[in-house]
C-alpha positions as CSV (number, residue, x, y, z in Angstrom):
1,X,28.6,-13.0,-7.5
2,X,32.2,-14.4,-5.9
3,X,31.4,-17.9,-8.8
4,X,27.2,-18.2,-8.1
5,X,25.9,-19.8,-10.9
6,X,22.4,-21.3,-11.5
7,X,19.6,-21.4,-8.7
8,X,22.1,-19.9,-6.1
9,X,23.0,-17.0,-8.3
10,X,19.6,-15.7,-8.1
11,X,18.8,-16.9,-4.8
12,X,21.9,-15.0,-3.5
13,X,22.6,-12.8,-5.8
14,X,19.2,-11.5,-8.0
15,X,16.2,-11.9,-5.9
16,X,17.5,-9.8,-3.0
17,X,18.7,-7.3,-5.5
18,X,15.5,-7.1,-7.0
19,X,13.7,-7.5,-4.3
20,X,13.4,-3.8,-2.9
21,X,12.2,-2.8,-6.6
22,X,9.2,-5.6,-6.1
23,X,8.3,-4.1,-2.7
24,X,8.3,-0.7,-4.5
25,X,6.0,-2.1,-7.7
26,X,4.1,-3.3,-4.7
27,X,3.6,-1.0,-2.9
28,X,2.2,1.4,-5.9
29,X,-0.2,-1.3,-7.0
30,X,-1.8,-1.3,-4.1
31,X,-2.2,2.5,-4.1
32,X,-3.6,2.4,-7.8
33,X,-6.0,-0.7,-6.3
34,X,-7.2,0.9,-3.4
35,X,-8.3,4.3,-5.4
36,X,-9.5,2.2,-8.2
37,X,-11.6,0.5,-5.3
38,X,-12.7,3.7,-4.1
39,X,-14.2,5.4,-7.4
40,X,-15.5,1.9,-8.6
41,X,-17.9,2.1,-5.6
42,X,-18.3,5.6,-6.4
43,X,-20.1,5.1,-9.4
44,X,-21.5,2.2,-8.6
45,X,-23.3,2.0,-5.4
46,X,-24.4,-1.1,-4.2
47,X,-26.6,-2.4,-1.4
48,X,-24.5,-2.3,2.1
49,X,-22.3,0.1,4.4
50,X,-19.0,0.6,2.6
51,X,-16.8,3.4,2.6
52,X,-17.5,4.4,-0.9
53,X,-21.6,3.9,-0.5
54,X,-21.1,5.9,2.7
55,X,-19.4,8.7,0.8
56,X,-21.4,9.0,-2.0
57,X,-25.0,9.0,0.2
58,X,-22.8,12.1,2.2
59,X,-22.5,13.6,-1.2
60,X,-25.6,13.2,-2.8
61,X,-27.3,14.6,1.1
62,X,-24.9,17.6,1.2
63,X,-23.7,16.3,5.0
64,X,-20.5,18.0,4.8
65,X,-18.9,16.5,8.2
66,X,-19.6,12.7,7.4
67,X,-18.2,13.7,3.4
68,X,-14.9,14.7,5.1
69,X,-15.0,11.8,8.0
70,X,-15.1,9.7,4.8
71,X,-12.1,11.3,3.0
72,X,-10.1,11.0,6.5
73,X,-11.0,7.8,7.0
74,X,-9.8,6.8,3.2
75,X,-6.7,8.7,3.9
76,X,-6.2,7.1,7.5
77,X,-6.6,3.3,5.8
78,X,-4.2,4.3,3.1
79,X,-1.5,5.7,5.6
80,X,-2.5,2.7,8.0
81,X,-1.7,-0.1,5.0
82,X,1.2,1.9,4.0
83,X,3.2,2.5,7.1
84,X,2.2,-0.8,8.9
85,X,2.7,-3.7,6.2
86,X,4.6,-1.9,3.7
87,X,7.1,0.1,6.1
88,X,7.5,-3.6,8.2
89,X,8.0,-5.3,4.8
90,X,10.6,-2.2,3.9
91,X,12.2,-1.8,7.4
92,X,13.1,-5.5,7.8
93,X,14.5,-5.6,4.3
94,X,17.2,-3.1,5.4
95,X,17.5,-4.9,8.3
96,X,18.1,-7.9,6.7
97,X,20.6,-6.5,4.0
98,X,22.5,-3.8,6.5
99,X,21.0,-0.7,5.0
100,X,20.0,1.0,8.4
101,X,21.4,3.8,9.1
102,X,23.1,3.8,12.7
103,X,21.1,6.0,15.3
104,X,22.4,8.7,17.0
């Protein structure tokens, strides 16, 4: 604010306000992407070792411990992607803008 106008107003001013909002929209477009991924490979299998072919063959075979080794490991990449590059992303924008809380 303090008489930004133009291209320094939102380099300054609107882009790092909106900028924890875009990590957010991020953030939930990946998780929409990622089970989209999953069920698209669900229903349609193709030739090759992917997580989704690998999970469907366990549920069309009844194997009950490689169905729920799949389903961890969905869940482990999803927590993995999440806490990795989007907490980094999130932690170094509070870093960068003050927003940490002090430790005690």
């Amino acid at each position: 604010m303090l008489g930004a106008s133009g291209v320094a107003a939102y380099q300054h001013v609107i882009l790092p306000a909106a900028l924890p909002s875009f990590v957010a929209g991020l953030k939930q477009g990946w998780a929409f992407a990622w089970r989209s991924l999953m069920a698209g490979e669900l229903l349609n299998v193709v030739s090759g070792a992917s997580i989704g072919v690998r999970l469907q063959f366990a549920r069309e075979l009844s194997d009950a411990p490689a169905l729920l080794a799949m389903m961890l490991m969905i869940l482990l990449i999803g927590i993995v992607v999440d806490a990795v590059f989007f907490g980094g992303v999130e932690r170094s924008i509070r870093q960068r803008w003050g927003l940490v809380e002090a430790s005690a």
